[in-house]
N, C-alpha and C positions, 0 to 999 in steps of 0.2 A: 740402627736408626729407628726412630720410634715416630709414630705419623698420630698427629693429632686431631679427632674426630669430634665433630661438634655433639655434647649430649643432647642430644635430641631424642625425646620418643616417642615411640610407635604414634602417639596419639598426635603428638605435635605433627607429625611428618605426613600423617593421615587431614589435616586438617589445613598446611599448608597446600598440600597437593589439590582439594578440593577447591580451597580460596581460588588456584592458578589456573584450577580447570574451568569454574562457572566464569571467571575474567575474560576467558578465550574464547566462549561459547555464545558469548552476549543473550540477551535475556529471551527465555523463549516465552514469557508472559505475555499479555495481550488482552489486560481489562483496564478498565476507567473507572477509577473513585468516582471521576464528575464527570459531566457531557460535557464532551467537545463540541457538540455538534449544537449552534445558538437558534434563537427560534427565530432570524431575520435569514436564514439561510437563502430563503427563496426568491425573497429581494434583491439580495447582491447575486444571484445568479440570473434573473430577470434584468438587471442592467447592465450586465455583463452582454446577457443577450443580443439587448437592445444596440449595443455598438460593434458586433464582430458579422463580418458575413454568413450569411445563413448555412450559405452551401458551403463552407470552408472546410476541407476534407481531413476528417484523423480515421484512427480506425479503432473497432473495440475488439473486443475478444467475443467470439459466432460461438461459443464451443464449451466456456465452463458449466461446470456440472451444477444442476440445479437446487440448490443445498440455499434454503432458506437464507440466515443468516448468514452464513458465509460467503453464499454468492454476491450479495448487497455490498459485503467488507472488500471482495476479491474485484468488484467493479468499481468501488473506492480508488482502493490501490491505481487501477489502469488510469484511472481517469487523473488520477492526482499525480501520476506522471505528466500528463498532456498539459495539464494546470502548467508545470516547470519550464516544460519545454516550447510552450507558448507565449511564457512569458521573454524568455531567449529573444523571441523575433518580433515582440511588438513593442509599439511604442510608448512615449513614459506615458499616457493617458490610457494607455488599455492596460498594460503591465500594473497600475494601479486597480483597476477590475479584477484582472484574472489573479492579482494578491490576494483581491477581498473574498471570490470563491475557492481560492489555494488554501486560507486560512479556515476556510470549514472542513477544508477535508486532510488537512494535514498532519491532523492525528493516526493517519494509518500509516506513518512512517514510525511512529514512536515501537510500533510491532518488529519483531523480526520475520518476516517472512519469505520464504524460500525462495532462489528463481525460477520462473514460472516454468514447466514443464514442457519439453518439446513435443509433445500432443496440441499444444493450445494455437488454435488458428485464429488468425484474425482478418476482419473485411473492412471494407469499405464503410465511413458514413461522412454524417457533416457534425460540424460542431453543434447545431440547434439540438442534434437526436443525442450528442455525449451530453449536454447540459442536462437534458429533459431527464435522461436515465439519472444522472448523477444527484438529480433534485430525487428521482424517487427512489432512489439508494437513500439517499438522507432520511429521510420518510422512515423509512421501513426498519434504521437500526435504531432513530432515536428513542422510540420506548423503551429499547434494551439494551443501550450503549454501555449504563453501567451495571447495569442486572444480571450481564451474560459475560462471563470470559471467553473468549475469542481463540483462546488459545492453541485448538483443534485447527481454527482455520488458517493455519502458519504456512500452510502448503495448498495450493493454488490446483484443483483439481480438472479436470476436462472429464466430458460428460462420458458413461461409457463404451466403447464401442470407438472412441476417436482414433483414426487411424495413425500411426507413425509418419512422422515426415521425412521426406524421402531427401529432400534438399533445401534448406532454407530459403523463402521468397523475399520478394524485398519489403512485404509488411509484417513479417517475423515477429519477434518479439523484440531481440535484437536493436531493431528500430528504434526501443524506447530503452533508455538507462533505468535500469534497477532502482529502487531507492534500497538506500543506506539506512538501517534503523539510528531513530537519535538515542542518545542516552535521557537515562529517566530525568525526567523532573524532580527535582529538592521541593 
């Protein structure tokens, strides 16, 4: 009996393999042609403001490591979870705000970024102090949103010295779903 083997070579099966391996790995890239980030940002997070309770409690991350750039992108991320999950429970008149601030920062979903390490602790605050931070996160990447590849900060660091967690609290990480990277833009 004779078995028939597809001619395939080395270089094909080399190049195959590759195609099926970057498909599986999704993109670990993490720069912008263009700004995402528009210059009315401060406005729609100012009326956003103006209609949510001050004291409304989320929590941030106490603990990432203090890395310029990175930190700015890594407090993106946190915060543009709470954006998703705020929008869950409010009503169609605030769900339309917390859109209009979700869509300046929802470009750091387009990144793949790791999940956040069991070092990272998080506390207590209210929504007025995630906005205020989240306005000066904006601030500080837009001059180098498309200047700078980002790609180093795929992984979410805690400062050094951060102890090990011994048992997950109930403002974890956890707490907040991951996001999912999108796929690129055409």
């Amino acid at each position: 009996m004779t078995v028939l083997a597809p001619a395939w070579s080395p270089t094909t099966y080399l190049l195959l393999l590759l195609l099926l391996s970057s498909g599986l790995s999704g993109t670990q890239d993490c720069s912008f042609q263009h700004s995402p980030i528009s210059s009315d940002f401060a406005v729609k997070i100012r009326e956003l403001s103006d209609y949510l309770l001050q004291d409304y409690p989320v929590t941030v991350a106490s603990n990432l490591q203090d890395e310029e750039l990175c930190g700015a992108l890594w407090r993106l991320v946190l915060a543009q979870r709470w954006m998703e999950r705020l929008k869950t429970v409010a009503g169609s008149k605030m769900q339309g705000l917390l859109e209009r601030v979700n869509t300046e920062i929802h470009f750091v979903t387009k990144c793949a970024f790791q999940p956040p390490p069991s070092c990272l602790r998080f506390v207590q605050t209210n929504i007025s102090r995630l906005l205020q931070e989240t306005s000066e996160q904006l601030v500080a990447l837009k001059p180098w949103i498309t200047r700078q590849n980002f790609s180093r900060c795929l992984e979410l660091q805690c400062q050094p010295g951060a102890p090990r967690p011994q048992s997950p609290g109930p403002a974890a990480c956890g707490a907040l779903t991951w996001p999912r990277p999108h796929p690129a833009d055409p």
